[in-house]
C-alpha positions in Angstrom: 2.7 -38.5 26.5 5.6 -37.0 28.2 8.7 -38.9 30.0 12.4 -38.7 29.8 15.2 -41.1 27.9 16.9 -43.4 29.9 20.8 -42.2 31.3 22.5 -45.4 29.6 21.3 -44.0 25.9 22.4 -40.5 26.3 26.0 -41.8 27.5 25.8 -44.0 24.1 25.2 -41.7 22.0 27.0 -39.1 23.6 30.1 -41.5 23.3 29.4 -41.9 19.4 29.6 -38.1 18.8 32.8 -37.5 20.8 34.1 -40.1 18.6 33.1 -39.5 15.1 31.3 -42.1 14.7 27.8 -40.4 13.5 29.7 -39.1 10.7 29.1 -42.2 9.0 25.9 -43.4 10.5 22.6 -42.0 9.7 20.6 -43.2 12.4 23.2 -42.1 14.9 23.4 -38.6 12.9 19.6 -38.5 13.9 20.2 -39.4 17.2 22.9 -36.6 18.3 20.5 -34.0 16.9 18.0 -35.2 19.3 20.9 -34.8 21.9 19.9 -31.6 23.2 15.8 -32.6 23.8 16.7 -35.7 25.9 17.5 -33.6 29.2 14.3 -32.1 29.4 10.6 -33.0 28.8 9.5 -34.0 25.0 6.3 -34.4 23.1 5.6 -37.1 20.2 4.8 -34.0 18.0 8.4 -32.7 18.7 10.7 -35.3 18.6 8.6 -36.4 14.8 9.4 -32.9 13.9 13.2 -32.6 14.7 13.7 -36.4 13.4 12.0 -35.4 9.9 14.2 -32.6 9.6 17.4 -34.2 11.1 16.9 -37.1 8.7 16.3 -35.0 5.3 19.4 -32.9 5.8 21.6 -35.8 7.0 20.7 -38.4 4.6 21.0 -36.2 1.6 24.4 -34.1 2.3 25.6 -37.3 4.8 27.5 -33.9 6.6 28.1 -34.5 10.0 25.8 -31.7 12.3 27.2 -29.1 14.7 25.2 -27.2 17.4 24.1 -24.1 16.4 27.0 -21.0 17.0 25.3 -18.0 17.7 23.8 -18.0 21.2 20.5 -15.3 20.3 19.1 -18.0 17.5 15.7 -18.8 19.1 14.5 -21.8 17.7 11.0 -21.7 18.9 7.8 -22.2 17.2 9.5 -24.2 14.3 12.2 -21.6 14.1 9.7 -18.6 14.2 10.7 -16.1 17.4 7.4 -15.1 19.2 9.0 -12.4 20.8 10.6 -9.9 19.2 13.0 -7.8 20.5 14.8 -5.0 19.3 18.1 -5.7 17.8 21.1 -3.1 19.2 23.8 -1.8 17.6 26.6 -4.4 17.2 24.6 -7.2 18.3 23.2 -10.5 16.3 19.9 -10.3 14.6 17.7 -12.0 17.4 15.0 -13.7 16.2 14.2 -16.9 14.0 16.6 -17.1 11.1 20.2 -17.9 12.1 23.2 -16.2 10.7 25.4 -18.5 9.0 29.0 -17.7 9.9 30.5 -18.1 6.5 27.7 -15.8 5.0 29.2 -11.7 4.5 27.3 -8.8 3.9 28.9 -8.8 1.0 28.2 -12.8 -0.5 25.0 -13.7 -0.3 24.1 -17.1 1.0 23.3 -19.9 -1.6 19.8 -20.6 -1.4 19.6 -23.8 1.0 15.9 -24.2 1.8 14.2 -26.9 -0.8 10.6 -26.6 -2.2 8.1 -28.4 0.0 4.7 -30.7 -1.8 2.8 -28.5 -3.6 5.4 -24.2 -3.4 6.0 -22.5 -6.3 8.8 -20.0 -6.6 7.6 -16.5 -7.4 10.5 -14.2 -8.8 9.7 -10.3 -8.4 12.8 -8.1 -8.0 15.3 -9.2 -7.0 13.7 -11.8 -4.8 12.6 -15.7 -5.1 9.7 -16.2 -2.9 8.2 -20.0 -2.0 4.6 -19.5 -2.4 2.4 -22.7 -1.4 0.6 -23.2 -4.8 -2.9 -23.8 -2.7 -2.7 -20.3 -0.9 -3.5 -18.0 -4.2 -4.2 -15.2 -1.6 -0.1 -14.5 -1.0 1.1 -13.3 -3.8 -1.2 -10.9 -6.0 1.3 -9.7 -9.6 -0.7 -6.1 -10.3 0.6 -5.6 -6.4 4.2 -5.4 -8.4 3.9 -1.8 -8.7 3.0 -0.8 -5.0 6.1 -2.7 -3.9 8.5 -1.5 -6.9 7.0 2.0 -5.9 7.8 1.4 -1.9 11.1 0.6 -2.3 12.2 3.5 -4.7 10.3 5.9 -1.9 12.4 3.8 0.8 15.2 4.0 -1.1 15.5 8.1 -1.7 14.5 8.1 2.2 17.2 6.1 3.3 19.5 8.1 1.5 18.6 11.5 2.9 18.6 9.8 6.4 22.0 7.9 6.2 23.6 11.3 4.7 22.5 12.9 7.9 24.7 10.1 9.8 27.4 10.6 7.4 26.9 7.3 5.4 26.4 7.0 1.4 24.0 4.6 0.4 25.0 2.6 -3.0 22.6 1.4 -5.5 23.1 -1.4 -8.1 23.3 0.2 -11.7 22.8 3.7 -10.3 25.0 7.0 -10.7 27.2 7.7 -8.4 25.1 10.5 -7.2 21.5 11.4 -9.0 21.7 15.3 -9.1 18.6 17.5 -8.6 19.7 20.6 -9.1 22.8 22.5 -9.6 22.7 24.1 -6.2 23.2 20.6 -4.3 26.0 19.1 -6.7 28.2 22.2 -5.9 27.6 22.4 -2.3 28.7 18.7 -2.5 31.5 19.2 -4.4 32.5 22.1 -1.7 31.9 19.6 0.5 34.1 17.3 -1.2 37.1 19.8 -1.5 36.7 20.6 2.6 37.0 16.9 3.4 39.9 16.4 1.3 42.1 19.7 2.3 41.0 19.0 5.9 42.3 14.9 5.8 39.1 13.5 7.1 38.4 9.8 6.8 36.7 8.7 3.6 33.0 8.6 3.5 30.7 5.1 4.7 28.9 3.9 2.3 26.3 1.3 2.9 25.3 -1.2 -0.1 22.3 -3.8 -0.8 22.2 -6.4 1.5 24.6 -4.9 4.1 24.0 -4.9 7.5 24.5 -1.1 8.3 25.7 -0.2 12.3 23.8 2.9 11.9 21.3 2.5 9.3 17.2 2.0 9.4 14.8 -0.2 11.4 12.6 -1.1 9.1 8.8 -2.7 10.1 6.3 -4.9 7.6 3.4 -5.2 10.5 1.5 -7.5 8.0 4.2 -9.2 6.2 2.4 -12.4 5.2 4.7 -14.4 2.7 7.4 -11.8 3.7 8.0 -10.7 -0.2 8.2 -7.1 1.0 10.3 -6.8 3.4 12.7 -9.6 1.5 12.8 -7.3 -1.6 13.7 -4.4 1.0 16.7 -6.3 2.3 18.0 -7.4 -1.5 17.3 -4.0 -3.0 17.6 -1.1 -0.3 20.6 -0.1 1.1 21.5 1.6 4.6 19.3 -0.9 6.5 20.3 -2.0 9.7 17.0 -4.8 10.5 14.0 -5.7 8.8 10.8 -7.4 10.6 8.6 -8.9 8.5 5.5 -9.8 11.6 2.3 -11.8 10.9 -0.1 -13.1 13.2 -0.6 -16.5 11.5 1.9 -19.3 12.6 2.2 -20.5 8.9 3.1 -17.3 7.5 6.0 -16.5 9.8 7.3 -19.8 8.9 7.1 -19.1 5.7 8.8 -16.1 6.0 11.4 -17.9 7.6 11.9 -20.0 5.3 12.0 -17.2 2.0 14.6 -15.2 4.2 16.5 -17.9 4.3 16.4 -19.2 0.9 17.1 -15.5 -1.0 20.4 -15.8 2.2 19.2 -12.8 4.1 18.8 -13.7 7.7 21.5 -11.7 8.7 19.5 -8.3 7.5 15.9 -10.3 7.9 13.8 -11.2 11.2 10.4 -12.9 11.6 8.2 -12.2 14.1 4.4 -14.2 14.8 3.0 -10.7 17.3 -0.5 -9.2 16.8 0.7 -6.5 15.0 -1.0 -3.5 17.1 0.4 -4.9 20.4 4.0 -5.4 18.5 3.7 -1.9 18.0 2.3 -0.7 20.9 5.5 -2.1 22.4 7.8 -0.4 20.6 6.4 2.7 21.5 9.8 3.9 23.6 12.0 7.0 21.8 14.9 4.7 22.0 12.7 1.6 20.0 10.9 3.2 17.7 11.2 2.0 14.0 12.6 4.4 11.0 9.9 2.8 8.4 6.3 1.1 9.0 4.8 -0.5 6.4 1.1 -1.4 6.8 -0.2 -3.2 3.8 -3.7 -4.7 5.0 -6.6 -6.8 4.1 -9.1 -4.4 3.7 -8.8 -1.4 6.1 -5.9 -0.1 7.9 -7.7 1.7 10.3 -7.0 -0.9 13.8 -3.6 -0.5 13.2 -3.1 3.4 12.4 -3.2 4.7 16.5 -0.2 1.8 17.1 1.5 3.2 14.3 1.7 6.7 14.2 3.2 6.0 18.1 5.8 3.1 16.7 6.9 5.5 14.4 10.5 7.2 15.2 10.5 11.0 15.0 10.9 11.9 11.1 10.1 8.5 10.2 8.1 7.2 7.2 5.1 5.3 7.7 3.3 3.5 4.4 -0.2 2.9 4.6 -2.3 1.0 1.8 -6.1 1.1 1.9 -8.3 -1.0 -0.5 -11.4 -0.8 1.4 -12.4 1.6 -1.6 -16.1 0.7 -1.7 -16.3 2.5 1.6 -13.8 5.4 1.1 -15.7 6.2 -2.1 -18.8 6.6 -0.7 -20.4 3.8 -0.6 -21.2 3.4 2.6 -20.4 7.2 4.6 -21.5 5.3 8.0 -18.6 3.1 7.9 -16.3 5.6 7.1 -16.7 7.2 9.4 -16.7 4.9 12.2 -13.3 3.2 10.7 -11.6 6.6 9.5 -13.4 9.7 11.5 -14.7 11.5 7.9 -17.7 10.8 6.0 -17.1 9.7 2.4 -19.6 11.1 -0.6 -20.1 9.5 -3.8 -18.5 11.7 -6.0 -16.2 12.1 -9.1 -13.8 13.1 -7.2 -13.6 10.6 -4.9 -10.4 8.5 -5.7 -8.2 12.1 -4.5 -10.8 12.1 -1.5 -10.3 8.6 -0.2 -6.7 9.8 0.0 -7.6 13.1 2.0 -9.8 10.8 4.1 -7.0 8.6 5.6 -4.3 11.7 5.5 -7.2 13.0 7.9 -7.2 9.9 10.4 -3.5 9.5 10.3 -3.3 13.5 11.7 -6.0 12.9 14.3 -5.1 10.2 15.8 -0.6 11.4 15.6 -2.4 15.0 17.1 -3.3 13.0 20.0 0.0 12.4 20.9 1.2 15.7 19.8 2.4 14.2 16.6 2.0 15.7 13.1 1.9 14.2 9.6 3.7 15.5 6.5 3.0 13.5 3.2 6.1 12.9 0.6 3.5 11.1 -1.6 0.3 10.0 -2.2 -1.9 8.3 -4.7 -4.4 6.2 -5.8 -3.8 3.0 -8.3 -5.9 0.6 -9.8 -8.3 -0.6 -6.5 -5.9 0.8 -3.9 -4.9 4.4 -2.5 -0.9 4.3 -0.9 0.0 7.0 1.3 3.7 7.8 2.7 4.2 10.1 5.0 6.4 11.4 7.7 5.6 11.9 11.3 7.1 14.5 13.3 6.6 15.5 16.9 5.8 19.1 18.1 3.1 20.9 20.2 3.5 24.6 18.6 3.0 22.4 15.0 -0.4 20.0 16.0 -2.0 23.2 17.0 -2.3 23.9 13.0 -4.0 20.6 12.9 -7.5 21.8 13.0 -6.6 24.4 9.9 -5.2 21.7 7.7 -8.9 19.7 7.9 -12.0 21.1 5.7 -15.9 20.2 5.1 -16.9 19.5 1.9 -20.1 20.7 0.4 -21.1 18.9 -2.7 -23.9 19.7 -4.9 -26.1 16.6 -5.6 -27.3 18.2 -9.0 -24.1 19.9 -10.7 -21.3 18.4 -8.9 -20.3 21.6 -7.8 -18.4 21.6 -4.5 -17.2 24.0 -1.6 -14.3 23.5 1.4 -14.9 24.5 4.8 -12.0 25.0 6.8 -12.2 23.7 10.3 -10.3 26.3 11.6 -8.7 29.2 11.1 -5.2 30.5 11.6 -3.8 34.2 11.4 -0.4 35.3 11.4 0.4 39.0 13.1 4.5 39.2 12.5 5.8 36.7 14.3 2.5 35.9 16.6 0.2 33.3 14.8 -3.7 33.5 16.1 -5.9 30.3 16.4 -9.9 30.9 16.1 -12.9 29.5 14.6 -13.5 29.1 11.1 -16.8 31.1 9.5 -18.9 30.0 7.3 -20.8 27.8 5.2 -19.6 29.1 2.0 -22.4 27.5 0.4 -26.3 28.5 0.7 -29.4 26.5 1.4 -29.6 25.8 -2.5 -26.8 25.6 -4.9 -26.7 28.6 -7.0 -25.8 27.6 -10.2 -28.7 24.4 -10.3 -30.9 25.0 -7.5 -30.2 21.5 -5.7 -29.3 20.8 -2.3 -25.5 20.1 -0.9 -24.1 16.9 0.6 -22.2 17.5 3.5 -19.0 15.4 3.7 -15.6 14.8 5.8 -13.5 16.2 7.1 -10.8 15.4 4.8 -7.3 17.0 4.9 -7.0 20.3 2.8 -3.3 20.5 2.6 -1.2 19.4 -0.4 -0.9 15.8 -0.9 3.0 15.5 -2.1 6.1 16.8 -0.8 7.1 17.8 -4.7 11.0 18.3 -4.2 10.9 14.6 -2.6 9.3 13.2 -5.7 11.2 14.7 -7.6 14.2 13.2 -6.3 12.7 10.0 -6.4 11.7 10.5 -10.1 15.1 11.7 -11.0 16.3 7.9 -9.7 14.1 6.1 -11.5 14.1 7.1 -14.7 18.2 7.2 -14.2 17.7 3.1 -13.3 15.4 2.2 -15.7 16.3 -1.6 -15.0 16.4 -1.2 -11.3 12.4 -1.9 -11.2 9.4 -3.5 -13.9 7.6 -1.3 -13.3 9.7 1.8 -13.6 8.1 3.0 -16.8 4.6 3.0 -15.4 6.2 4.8 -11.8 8.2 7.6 -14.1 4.8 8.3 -15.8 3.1 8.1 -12.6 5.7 10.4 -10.4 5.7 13.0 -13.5 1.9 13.7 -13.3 2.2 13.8 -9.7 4.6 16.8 -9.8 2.3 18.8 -12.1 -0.9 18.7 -10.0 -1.8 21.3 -8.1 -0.7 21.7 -4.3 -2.8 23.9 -3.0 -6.4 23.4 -5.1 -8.4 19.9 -3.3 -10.0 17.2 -5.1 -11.0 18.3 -9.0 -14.1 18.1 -11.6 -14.1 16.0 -14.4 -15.1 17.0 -18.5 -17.5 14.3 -19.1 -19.2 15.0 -15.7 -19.2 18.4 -16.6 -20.9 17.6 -20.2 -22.8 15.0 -18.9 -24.4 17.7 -16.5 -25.9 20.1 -19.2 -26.6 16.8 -21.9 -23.5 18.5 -24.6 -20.8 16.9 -26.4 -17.8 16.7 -24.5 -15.3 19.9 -25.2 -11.6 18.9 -26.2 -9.4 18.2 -22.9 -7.0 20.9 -24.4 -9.3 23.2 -25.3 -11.1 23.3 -21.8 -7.8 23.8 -20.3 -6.9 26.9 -22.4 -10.2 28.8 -21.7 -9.3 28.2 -18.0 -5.7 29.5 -18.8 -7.1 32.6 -21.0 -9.4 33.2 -18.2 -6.4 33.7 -15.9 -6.9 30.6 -14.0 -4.5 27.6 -13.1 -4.9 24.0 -14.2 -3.5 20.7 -14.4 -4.4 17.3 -14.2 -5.1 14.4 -12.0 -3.3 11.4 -11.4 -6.3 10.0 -9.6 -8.6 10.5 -13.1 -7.7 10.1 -16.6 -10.2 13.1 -17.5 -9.8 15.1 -14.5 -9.2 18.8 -13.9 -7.7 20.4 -11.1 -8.3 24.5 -10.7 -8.6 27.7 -8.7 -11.2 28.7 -10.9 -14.3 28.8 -9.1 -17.5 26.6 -10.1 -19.1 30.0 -11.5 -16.3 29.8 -14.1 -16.6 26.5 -15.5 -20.4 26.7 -15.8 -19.5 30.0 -17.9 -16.8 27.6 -19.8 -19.8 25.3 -20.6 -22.5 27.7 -21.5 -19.8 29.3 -24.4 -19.4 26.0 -25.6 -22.7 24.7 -25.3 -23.9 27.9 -28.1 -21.3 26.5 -30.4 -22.6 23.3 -29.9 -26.3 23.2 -28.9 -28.6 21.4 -27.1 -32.5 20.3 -27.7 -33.1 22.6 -24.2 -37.1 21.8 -25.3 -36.6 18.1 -23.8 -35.2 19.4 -20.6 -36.9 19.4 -17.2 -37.5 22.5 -15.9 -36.6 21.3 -12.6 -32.8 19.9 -13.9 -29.7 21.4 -13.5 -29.5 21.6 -17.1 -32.3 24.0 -17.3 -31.0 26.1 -14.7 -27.7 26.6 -15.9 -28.5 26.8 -19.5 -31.0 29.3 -18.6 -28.1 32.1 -17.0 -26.3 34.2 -19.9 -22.7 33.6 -19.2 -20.1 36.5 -17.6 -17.2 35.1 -19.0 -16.9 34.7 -22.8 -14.5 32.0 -23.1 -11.9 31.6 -25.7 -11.2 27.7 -26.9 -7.8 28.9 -28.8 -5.2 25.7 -27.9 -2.3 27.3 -25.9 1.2 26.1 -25.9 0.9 25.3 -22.2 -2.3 23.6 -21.8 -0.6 20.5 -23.0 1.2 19.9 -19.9 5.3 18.1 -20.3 4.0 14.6 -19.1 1.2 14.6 -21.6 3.9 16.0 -24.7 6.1 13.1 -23.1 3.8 10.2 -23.3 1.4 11.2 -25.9 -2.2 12.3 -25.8 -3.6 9.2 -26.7 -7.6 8.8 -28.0 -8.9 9.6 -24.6 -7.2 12.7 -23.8 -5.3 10.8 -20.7 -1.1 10.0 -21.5 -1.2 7.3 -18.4 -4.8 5.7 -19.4 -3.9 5.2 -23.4 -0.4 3.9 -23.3 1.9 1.3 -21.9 2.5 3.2 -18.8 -0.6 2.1 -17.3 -0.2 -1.8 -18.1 -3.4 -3.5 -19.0 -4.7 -5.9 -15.9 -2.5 -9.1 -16.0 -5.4 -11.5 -15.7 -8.9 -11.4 -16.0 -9.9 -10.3 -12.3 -7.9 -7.4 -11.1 -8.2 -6.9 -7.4 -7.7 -7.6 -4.3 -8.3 -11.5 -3.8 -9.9 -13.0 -1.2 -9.0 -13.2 2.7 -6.9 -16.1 3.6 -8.1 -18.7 6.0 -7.1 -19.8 9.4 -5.9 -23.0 7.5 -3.8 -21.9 4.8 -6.2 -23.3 1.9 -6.5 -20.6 -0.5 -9.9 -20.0 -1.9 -12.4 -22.5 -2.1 -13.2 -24.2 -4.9 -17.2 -24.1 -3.9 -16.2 -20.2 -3.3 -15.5 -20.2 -6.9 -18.4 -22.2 -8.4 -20.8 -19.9 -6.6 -18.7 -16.9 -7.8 -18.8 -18.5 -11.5 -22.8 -18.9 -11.0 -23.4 -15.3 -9.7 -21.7 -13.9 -13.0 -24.3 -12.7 -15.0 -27.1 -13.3 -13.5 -29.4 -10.4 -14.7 -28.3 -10.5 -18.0 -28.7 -14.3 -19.2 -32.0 -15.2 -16.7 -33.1 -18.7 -16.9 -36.8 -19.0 -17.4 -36.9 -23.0 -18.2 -37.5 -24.6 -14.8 -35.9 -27.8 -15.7 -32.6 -25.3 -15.7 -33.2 -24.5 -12.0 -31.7 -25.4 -9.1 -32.8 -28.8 -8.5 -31.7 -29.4 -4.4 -34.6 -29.1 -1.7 -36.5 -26.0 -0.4 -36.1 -24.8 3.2 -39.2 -26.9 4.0 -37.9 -30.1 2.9 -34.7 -29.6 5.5 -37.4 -28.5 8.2 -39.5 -32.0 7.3 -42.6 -29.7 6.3 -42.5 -30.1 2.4 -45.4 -31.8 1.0 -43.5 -33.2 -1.8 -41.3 -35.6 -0.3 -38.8 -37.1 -1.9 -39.8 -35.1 -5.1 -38.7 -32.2 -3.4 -36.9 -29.1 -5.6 -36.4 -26.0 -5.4 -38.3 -25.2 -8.4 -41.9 -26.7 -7.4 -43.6 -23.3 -6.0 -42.8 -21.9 -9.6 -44.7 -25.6 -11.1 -47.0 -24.9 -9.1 -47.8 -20.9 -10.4 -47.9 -22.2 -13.9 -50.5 -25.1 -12.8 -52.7 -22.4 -11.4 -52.3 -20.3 -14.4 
């Protein structure tokens, strides 16, 4: 029911605000909020939801209440702007959190938003998040690391970016400067002694939970409770925006509402936008964003072609994939239709679900003669998380089709085989395209007889950008306190700078050993008859057993059959048509030498310890142990904001098990009607269960 309030009753109230008198009256205080809604059209729904609000804050403080200051607050959709727009240099944040104009960049608001019926207040970081305690689905704790892991990668980003624009980025309990290497700390202090001879004007610096004129754009496309990008505006510096978007109404209130309460609306705007068509928008050179961070349900995959466009040139873009049932090979199809690559079941592939999606994100930026270069990449617990940058250049995607390789995997052995795509020459300074040759495998693998799977493409470049890793290593372990996680992140960063840059996906010992039915040969021992071969090694961070070489598969089969002699096998119980057989069966070339050498125990493993498993990040407290009993992603939210069903979770409960503890007893079946009994076709009537055909078996019996 629309209408419009009678001219006598605005003039009234009107004439109590001009004279103070609704500083002492409640009701009246409630009335001169509604002042601005009795000009134009009103709903029920509206004028219940202003009063409700009016009334809370003016009956509890009794504070008299002032129109809104800044003119770009947008007030819409309970406070949540539906259209975002980007914010320029020197101007307001626009969107749906208002600036308060006491708060400074640098004192933080106090927290003013109270805790609705039924929130909790998570506290990760340096943020307090309202969760509502019925929605389990928006928070997830073993998530801690992916986020304490983005914002040191953010962090070492924004400070190579904001040097470029001549601004110093500060960190809470950090050096003043974490040094690499000798080489940069005397070019700064050169640098240094310049500025100072010269008279230039001391160098900007840019702090936590500053607004910076000149600093990043950052984008969370699917922010949900907005933890992310609230932990980016508390603990990143050099920021200029941050928009947390998600396309359900509730969330972007909620978002609201945690921006407000950790007091960083003036770094922190909220946006309810599809996130592809949010993207797709900001598509223009001059509003593109420095940093997108997709963290999906599921697959990234509808958002990637928005994404690598949204992107500004030499900006980061974070990607998380836990779809990993189909990126491990579970399901090829569907891989390929979401991701353009064909996944195999493999041991490898943890380290090939992250060459998969390094894959689709260079398709689809080639398209818009775009290029990918990864800073990091890895797989954790049921996720992979990529980060990469995205450049634009012609002359660059044209090495696009070199970068991506087949994979030929032997379904006895495990052995494998890359196929480039293409093939690239250099002559001087001229570089020659052409078609790659090949297979490089035959009809039959020649180590086992089998036949190969055929799978990708996946990308065959390296994986990390080390010297950026580095750097971000170096500024975690120097701020130990900065993160909780930063033990587990040094451990994981210091692996990641061992592995091998130019040597795709690895093999595994206890595949290996399981292959030919031996005992399993020492970690240390395999990797120093690889070294005394001549051959380069290192480990995984993607497998706690893996191995990562340029030796070819000829010479670990070699590696095997030296130590399967010292350590036989019944080879009379074999099949003569199993790998085992055939490889068994082939004198070895190579007469490996197990001696331990110094430098097959690589520095992370010395660091950490060995542990009983051969694996320093499985067997120690770098790798916590799962902080409750089902680690995983949880399930999807629903359009209502309920959280997971409790019927959801009986069923779950009931499905657990199931094979192993069968109940034969029919009195313990399920006792509700048959399909026939709902169709009115059950002869049984009223006696109807869903146990009777089984009655009726043992009758016959």
């Amino acid at each position: 029911m629309k209408g419009k309030i009678p001219g006598v009753f605005v003039m009234l109230v009107f004439g109590a605000t001009q004279t103070g008198v609704t500083e002492k009256c409640p009701m009246l205080i409630i009335t001169a909020r509604l002042l601005p809604l009795l000009t134009v059209p009103f709903t029920h729904q509206r004028i219940q939801r202003t009063v409700g609000s009016v009334a809370y804050r003016g009956l509890r403080t009794m504070e008299p209440l002032r129109a809104p200051q800044d003119p770009h607050v947008n007030t819409t959709l309970s406070g949540v702007d539906t259209k975002p727009q980007p914010p320029t240099s020197g101007a307001p944040m626009e969107g749906l959190n208002p600036s308060p104009a006491a708060a400074t960049p640098d004192q933080e608001m106090p927290p003013t938003t109270g805790l609705l019926p039924g929130e909790t207040v998570v506290r990760e970081g340096k943020a307090a998040i309202l969760f509502p305690s019925a929605n389990e689905v928006f928070y997830n704790p073993v998530q801690e690391f992916n986020r304490d892991l983005t914002c040191a990668v953010v962090t070492e980003f924004a400070r190579e970016q904001m040097a470029r624009r001549g601004v110093k980025v500060v960190v809470p309990g950090e050096k003043e400067r974490v040094v690499v290497n000798l080489a940069d700390e005397k070019k700064e202090e050169t640098e240094m002694q310049t500025g100072e001879e010269g008279g230039e004007e001391p160098v900007v610096t840019a702090s936590v939970g500053e607004r910076c004129k000149n600093g990043l754009r950052v984008l969370e496309g699917l922010a949900a409770s907005g933890l992310r990008s609230v932990r980016f505006a508390l603990e990143v510096p050099g920021l200029r925006s941050v928009t947390a978007n998600d396309f359900s109404a509730k969330a972007a209130a909620l978002i609201a509402r945690n921006a407000q309460h950790n007091g960083v609306t003036h770094l922190l705007q909220a946006s309810q936008r599809d996130a592809s068509m949010l993207m797709y928008e900001m598509r223009g050179k001059k509003d593109r964003y420095d940093v997108i961070d997709l963290d999906p349900y599921g697959s990234p995959a509808p958002f990637l072609d928005a994404a690598v466009q949204a992107v500004g040139e030499g900006g980061l873009l974070c990607v998380t994939c836990t779809d990993m049932a189909v990126m491990a090979g579970n399901s090829g199809e569907t891989c390929y239709s979401k991701y353009g690559s064909v996944s195999i079941k493999a041991k490898y592939c943890h380290e090939m679900a992250l060459r998969i999606i390094l894959h689709s994100l260079d398709q689809r930026a080639g398209v818009y003669q775009r290029y990918i270069h990864p800073l990091l990449c890895v797989s954790v617990d049921f996720y992979i998380r990529v980060f990469v940058r995205v450049h634009t250049g012609q002359a660059m995607v044209k090495n696009s089709a070199s970068k991506q390789a087949l994979v030929y995997n032997c379904v006895g052995c495990g052995s494998f085989h890359l196929q480039r795509l293409g093939k690239r020459t250099t002559q001087g300074n001229h570089i020659k395209y052409s078609a790659a040759t090949g297979p490089p495998v035959g009809a039959e693998c020649e180590h086992c007889g089998h036949r190969h799977q055929l799978g990708g493409p996946i990308w065959g470049e390296a994986l990390h950008d080390v010297s950026f890793v580095q750097k971000v290593l170096s500024a975690v372990s120097g701020n130990p306190s900065r993160f909780g996680t930063a033990r587990r992140i040094e451990g994981m960063l210091s692996m990641v700078t061992e592995e091998l840059e130019d040597v795709p996906l690895y093999y595994t010992v206890d595949n290996l050993s399981s292959t030919i039915h031996c005992s399993t040969p020492p970690l240390l021992q395999f990797r120093s008859a690889l070294l005394h071969a001549g051959h380069r090694v290192s480990l995984s961070h993607a497998c706690k057993n893996a191995l990562k070489t340029d030796a070819p598969p000829r010479v670990l089969w070699d590696v095997m059959r030296c130590w399967e002699k010292s350590n036989p096998v019944k080879r009379d119980r074999l099949s003569e048509s199993s790998p085992a057989h055939h490889i068994l069966n082939t004198e070895p070339i190579l007469q490996a030498c197990f001696d331990v050498r110094e430098d097959a125990n690589p520095q992370s493993r010395r660091r950490w310890g060995p542990g009983p498993c051969q694996c320093s990040l499985i067997n120690t407290k770098v790798l916590d142990p799962n902080p409750k009993p089902q680690l995983g992603a949880k399930a999807r939210a629903n359009a209502g904001g309920g959280g997971i069903s409790s019927d959801l979770e009986d069923r779950r409960k009931q499905g657990q098990n199931k094979r192993k503890n069968q109940i034969t007893d029919a009195t313990q079946l399920k006792s509700f009607p048959c399909k026939r009994f709902r169709k009115g076709k059950c002869t049984h009537g009223e006696k109807c269960c869903y146990s009777h055909d089984l009655e009726q078996t043992d009758q016959m019996e």
